[in-house]
C-alpha positions in Angstrom: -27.5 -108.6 -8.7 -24.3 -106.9 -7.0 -24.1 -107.9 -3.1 -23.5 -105.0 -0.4 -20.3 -107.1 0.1 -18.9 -106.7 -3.1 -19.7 -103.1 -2.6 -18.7 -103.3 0.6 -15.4 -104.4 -0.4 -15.0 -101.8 -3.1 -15.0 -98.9 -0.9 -13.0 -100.2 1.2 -10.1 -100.9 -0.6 -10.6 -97.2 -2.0 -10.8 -95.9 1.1 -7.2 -98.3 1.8 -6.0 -96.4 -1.3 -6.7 -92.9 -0.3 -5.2 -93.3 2.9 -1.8 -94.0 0.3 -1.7 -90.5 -0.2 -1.3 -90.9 -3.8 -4.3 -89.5 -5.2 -3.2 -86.1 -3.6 -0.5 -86.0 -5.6 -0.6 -83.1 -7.9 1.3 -84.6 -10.6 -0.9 -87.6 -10.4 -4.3 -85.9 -10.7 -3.2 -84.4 -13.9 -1.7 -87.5 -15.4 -5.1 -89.5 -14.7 -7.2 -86.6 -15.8 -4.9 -86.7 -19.5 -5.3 -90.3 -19.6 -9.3 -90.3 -19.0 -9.1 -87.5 -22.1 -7.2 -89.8 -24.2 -9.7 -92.6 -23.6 -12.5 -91.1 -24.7 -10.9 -89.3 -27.7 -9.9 -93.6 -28.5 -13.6 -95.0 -27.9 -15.1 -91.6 -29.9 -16.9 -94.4 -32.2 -18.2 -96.5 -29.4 -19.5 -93.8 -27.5 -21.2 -92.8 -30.7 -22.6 -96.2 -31.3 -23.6 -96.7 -27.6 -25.8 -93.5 -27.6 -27.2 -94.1 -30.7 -28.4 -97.7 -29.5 -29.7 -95.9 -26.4 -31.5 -92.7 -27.8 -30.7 -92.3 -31.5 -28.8 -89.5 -30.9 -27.1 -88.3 -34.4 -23.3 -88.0 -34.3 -23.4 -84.3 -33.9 -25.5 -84.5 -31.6 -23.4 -86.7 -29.1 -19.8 -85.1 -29.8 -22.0 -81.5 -29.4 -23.2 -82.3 -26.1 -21.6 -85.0 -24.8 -17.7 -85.8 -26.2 -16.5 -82.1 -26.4 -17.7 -80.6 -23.3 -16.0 -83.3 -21.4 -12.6 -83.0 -23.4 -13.1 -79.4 -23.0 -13.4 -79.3 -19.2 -10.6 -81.7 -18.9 -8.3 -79.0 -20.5 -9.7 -76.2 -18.4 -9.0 -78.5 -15.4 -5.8 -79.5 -16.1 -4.6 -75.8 -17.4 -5.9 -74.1 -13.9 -5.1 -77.3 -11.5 -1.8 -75.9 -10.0 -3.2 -72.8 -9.1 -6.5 -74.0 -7.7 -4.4 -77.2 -5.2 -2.7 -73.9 -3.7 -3.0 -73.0 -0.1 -4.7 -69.3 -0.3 -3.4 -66.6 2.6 -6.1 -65.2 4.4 -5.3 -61.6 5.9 -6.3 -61.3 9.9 -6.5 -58.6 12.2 -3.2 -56.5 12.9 -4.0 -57.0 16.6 -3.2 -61.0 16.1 0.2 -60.4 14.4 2.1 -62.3 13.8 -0.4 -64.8 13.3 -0.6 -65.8 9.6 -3.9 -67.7 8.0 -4.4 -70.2 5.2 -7.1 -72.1 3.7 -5.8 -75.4 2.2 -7.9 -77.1 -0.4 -8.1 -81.2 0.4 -9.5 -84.1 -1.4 -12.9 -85.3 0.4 -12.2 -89.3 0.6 -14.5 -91.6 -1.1 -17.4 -90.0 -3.4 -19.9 -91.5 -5.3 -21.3 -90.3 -8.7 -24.7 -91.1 -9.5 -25.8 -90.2 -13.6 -28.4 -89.9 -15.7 -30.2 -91.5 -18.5 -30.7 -88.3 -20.8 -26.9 -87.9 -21.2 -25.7 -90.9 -20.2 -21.7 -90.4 -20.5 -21.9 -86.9 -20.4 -23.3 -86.5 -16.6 -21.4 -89.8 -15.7 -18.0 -88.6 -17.1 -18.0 -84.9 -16.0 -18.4 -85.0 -12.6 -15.9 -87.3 -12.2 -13.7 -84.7 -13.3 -14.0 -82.7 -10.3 -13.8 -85.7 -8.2 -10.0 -86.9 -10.0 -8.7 -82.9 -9.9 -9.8 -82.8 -6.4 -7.9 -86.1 -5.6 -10.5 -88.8 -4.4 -11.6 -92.4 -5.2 -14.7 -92.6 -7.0 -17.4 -94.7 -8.0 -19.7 -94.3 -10.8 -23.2 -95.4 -10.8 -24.2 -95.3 -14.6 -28.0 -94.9 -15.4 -29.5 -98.2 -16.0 -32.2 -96.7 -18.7 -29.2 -96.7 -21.0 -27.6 -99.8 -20.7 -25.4 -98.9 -23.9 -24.1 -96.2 -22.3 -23.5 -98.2 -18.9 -21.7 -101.0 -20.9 -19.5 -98.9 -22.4 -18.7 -96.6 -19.4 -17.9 -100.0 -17.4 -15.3 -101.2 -19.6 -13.6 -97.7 -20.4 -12.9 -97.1 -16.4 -12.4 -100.9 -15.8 -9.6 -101.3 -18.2 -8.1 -97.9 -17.8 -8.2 -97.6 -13.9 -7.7 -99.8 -10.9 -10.9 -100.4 -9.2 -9.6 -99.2 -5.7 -8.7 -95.8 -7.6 -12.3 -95.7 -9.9 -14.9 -98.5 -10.3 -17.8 -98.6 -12.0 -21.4 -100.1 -10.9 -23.8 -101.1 -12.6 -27.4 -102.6 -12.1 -30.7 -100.8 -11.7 -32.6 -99.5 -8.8 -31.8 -102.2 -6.0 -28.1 -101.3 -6.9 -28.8 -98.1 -6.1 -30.2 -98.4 -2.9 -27.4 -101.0 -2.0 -24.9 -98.0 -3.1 -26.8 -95.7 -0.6 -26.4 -97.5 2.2 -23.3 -97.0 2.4 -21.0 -94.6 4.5 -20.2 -91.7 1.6 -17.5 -88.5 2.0 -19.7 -87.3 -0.9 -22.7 -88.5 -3.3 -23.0 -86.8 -6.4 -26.4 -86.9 -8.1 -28.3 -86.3 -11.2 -32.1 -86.9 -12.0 -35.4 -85.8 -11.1 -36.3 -84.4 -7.8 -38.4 -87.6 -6.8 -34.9 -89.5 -6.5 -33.2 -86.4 -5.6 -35.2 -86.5 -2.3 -34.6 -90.6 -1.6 -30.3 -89.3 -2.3 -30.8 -86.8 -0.2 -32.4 -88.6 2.8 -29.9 -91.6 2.7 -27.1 -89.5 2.6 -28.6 -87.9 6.1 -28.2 -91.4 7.7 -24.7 -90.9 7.7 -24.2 -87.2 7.3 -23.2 -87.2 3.9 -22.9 -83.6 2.0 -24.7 -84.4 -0.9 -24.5 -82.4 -4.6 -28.0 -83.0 -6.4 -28.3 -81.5 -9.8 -32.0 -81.5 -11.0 -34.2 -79.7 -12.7 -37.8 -78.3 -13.0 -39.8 -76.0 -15.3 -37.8 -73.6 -16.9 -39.5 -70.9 -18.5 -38.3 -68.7 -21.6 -39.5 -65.2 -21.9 -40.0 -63.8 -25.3 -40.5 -59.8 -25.5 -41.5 -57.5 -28.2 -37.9 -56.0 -29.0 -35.9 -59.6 -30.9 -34.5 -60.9 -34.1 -37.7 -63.4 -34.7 -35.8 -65.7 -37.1 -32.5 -66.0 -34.5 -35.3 -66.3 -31.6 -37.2 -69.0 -33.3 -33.6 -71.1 -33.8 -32.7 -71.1 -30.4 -35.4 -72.0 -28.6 -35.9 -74.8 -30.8 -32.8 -76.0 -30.4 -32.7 -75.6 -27.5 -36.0 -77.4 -26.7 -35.7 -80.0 -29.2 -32.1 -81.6 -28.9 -32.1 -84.7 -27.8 -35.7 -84.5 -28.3 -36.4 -82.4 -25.5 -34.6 -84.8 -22.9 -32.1 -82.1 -21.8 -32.9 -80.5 -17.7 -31.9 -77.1 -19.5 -34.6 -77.3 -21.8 -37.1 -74.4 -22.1 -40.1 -76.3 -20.4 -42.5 -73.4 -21.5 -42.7 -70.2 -23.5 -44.0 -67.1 -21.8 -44.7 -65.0 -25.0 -45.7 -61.3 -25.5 -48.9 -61.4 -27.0 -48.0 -58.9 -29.6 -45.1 -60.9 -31.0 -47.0 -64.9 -30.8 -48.3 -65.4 -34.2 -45.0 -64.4 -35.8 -42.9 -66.5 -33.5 -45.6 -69.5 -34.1 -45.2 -68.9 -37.7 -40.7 -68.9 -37.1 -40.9 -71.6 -35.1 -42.9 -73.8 -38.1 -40.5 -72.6 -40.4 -37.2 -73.7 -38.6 -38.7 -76.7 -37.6 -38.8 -77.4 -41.1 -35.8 -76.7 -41.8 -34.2 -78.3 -39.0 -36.1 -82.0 -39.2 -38.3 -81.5 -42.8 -41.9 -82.5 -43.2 -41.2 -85.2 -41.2 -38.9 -85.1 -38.5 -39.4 -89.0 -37.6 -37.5 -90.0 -40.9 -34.5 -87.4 -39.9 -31.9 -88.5 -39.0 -31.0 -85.7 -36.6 -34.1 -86.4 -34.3 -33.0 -88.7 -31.4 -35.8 -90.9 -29.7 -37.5 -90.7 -26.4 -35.9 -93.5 -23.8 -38.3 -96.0 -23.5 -42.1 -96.9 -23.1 -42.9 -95.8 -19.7 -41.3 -92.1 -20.7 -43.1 -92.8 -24.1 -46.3 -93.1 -22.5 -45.9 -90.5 -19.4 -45.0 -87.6 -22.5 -48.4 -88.9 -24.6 -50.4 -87.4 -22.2 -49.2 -84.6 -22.0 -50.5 -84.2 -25.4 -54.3 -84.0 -24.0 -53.4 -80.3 -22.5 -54.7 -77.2 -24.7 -54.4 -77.3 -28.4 -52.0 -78.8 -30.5 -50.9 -76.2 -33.3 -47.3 -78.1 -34.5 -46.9 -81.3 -34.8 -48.6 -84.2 -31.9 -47.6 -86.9 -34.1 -46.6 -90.3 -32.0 -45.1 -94.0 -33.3 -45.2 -95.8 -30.0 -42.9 -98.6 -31.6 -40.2 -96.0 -32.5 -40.4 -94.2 -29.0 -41.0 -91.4 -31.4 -42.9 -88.0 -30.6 -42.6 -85.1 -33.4 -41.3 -82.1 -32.2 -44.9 -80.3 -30.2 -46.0 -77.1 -29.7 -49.1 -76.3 -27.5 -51.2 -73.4 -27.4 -54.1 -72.5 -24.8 -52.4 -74.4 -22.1 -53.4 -73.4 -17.8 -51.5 -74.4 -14.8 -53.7 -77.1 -13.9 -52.9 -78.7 -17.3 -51.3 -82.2 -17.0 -48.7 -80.4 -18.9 -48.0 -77.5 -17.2 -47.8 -79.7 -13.3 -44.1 -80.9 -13.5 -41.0 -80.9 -16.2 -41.9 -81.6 -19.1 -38.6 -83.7 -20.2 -39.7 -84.3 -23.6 -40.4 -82.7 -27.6 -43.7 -80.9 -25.9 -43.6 -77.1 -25.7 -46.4 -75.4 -24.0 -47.2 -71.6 -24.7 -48.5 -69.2 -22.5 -49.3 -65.2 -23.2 -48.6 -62.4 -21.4 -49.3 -58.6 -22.2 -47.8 -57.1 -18.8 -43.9 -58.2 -18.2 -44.8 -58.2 -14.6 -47.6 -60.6 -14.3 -45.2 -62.9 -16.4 -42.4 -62.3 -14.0 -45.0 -63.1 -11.0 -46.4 -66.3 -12.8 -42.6 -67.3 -12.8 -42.2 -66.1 -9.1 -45.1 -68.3 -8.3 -43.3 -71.6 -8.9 -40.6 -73.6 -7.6 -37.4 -72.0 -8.5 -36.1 -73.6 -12.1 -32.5 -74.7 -13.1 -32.6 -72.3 -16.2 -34.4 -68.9 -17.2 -34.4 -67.8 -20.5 -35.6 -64.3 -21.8 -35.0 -63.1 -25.3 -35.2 -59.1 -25.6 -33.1 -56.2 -26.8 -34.4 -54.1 -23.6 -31.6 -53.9 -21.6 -33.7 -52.3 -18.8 -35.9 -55.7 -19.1 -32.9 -57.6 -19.0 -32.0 -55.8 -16.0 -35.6 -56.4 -14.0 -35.7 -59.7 -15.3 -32.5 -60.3 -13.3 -33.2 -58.8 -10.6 -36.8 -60.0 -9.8 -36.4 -63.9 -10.2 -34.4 -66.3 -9.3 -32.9 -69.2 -11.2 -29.6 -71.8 -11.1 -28.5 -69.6 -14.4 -29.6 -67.3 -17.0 -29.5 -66.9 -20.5 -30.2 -64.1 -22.4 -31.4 -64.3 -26.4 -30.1 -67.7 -26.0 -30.7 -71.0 -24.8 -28.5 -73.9 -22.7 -25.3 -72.5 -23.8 -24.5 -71.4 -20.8 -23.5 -74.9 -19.4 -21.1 -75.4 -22.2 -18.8 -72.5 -20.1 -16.4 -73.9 -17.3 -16.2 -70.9 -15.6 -19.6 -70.5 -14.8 -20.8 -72.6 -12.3 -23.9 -75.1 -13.0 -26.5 -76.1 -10.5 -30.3 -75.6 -9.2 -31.5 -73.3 -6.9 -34.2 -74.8 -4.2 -36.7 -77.5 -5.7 -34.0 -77.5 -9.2 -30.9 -78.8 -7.1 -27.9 -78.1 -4.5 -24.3 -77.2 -5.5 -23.0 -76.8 -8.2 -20.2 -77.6 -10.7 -18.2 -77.3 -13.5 -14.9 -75.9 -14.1 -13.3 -74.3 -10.6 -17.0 -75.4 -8.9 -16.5 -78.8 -9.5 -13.1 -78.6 -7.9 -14.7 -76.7 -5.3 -17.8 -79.2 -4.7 -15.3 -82.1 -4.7 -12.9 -80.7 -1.8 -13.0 -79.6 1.4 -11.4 -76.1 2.5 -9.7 -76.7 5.8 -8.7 -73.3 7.1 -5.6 -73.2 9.4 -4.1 -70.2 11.9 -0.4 -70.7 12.5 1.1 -68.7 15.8 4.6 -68.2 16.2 6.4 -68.4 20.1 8.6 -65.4 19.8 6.3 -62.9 20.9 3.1 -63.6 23.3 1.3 -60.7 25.1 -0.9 -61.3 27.8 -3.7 -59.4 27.4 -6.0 -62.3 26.3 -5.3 -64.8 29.0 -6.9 -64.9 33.1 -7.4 -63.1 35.6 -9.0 -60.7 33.4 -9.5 -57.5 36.1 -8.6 -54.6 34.6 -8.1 -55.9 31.3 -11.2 -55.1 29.4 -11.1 -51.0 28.9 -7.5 -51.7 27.3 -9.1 -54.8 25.0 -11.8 -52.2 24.3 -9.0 -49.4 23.0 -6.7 -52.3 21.5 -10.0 -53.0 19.1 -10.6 -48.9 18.2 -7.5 -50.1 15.8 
């Protein structure tokens, strides 16, 4: 087990670093952000093989949604980085000339990036992004659940960068809470909102902005007016890569009851044609985690009635991509994220009552609707609210760095991603600069007879 001194000693000798100066170097920031792009294009096979160890995740699968969104945002980053490290003029009042304002973009400290299981590199790496662009000392806290993954992340950043510069920890939950004891400029997290709450009230102890990226039910409208074949495709691939393991995943279809036995009849189809008869001998179907996930997922199989697939191997981790018919709120099912190959389905007739059931819930990281309607698209949009939208599509929307990513309410705080992860990782400090060559006395004591000419000096 890792002592608090050892961790102890790693922040501070980041913090002795920062204080250098040299991470706020522009020139710098780029040249690390190339050199963490480079790395990860060398260890392409290892990562492969690590996330294939850790959730059978086919090639595509982890250059799709892991490799090429990080190499991607690194090139955003690095392309926009001059512009975005620039002091921005801020216009004031012509009654304050010739005062001029600026708000100058500076690097946070110390932050501490705490990822995931379900993407393992992907939601390790990426944040960390921000937090070199922005021109801090990190640490990363790998997920423990993929131990691969961990491994692997561990020996890229140790042999790449200095520990005082990045580090990686690793360990499992008493790690953790040794890491959260300590004195943060920023904690970057990503999970489930049970831990996002224990982040969240560790990082009060000392003050500590905190970035929690979560999750929650997010539902998928379906609507008369669609392309059923291109409908059917998205939403199960978007439900079903990484077997369902994905925070963006649709958690549950809110379907027009005139269109459900054709889209139940697509969805069996592309199944089929995605994974075959049987999608545990593909070799496109990752696996779930581990047992206790395993087990948490199989009984959620007990809700309504199973109408594709329910099949289990315990000893495989392996659930066959589910869809579930006749399913209620109080279903086990229907009481928290699903985070697995489950997909529940619930009818509607009036688009109201389904935007109402959605309304009734905690706030979700993603909405999805698929209709032609653009005056549906439109209400839809207007009368929920969600950490991002998609429309006849699914999770794509996190693949673009200019549109920031993040929960709303019980689905997460901040965001990230592109400009926002620059953003999340800095600190604006705004500054008012005053020349002496001119100073009128009209602000300063005694104040008699002062106040009607303030009065007309504002008219202006």
């Amino acid at each position: 087990m890792i002592s608090n001194t050892f961790i102890g000693d790693i922040i501070h000798k980041q913090r002795d670093f920062f204080a250098t100066g040299n991470t706020k170097n522009i020139n710098f920031r780029i040249q690390q952000l190339k050199k963490l792009k480079q790395i990860i294009m060398d260890s392409e096979e290892s990562i492969y093989q690590a996330l294939k160890l850790d959730l059978n995740k086919p090639q595509f699968e982890s250059f799709a949604t892991e490799i090429v969104l990080i190499t991607k945002e690194i090139d955003y980053t690095i392309k926009h980085l001059k512009t975005w490290v620039k002091a921005k003029k801020v216009q004031v009042y012509w009654q304050l000339l010739p005062a001029s304002a600026k708000v100058y973009p500076e690097p946070l400290g110390v932050v501490l990036i705490i990822g995931a299981w379900n993407y393992p590199f992907l939601l390790a790496i990426e944040p960390l992004i921000g937090a070199i662009a922005a021109g801090n000392c990190a640490i990363i806290k790998p997920s423990e659940l993929a131990p691969h993954t961990s491994t692997l992340i561990a020996e890229m950043i140790g042999k790449h960068f200095p520990p005082e510069y990045i580090a990686v920890v690793e360990g499992g939950v008493e790690t953790s809470q040794d890491l959260l004891q300590e004195r943060f400029d920023h904690i970057f997290f990503t999970g489930g909102k049970a831990v996002g709450k224990i982040v969240m009230t560790a990082a009060a102890k000392h003050l500590t902005p905190v970035t929690l990226e979560l999750g929650g039910k997010s539902p998928c409208i379906v609507d008369r007016d669609i392309d059923m074949q291109k409908t059917a495709k998205r939403i199960i691939w978007g439900k079903f890569i990484n077997a369902g393991q994905t925070c963006l995943a649709p958690d549950y279809l809110l379907v027009n009851s005139h269109i459900k036995e054709d889209l139940l009849i697509a969805i069996k189809q592309n199944l089929q044609l995605f994974y075959g008869e049987n999608p545990q001998l593909s070799s496109d179907y990752p696996r779930n985690i581990n047992t206790k996930h395993f087990q948490r997922l199989e009984k959620f199989l007990q809700s309504g009635e199973i109408i594709i697939g329910g099949d289990t191997n315990k000893d495989e981790l392996y659930i066959s991509p589910t869809v579930i018919d006749h399913v209620n709120w109080d279903d086990a099912v229907m009481q928290d994220e699903i985070f697995g190959p489950i997909l529940p389905i619930i009818t509607y007739t009036d688009i109201s009552a389904a935007i109402a059931t959605i309304n009734s819930h905690p706030k979700p990281l993603a909405l999805y609707l698929f209709s032609r309607d653009q005056n549906l698209q439109k209400q839809v949009l207007q009368s929920t609210s969600s950490g991002g939208v998609c429309i006849n599509e699914t999770v794509m929307h996190c693949s673009v760095p200019g549109l920031p990513f993040g929960g709303v309410g019980d689905s997460g705080i901040g965001r990230y991603h592109g400009k926002a992860s620059f953003d999340t990782f800095s600190h604006y400090k705004s500054t008012y600069k005053n020349p002496f060559w001119v100073d009128i006395n009209w602000r300063y004591p005694p104040y008699k007879g002062k106040l009607s000419f303030l009065k007309q000096l504002l008219r202006f």
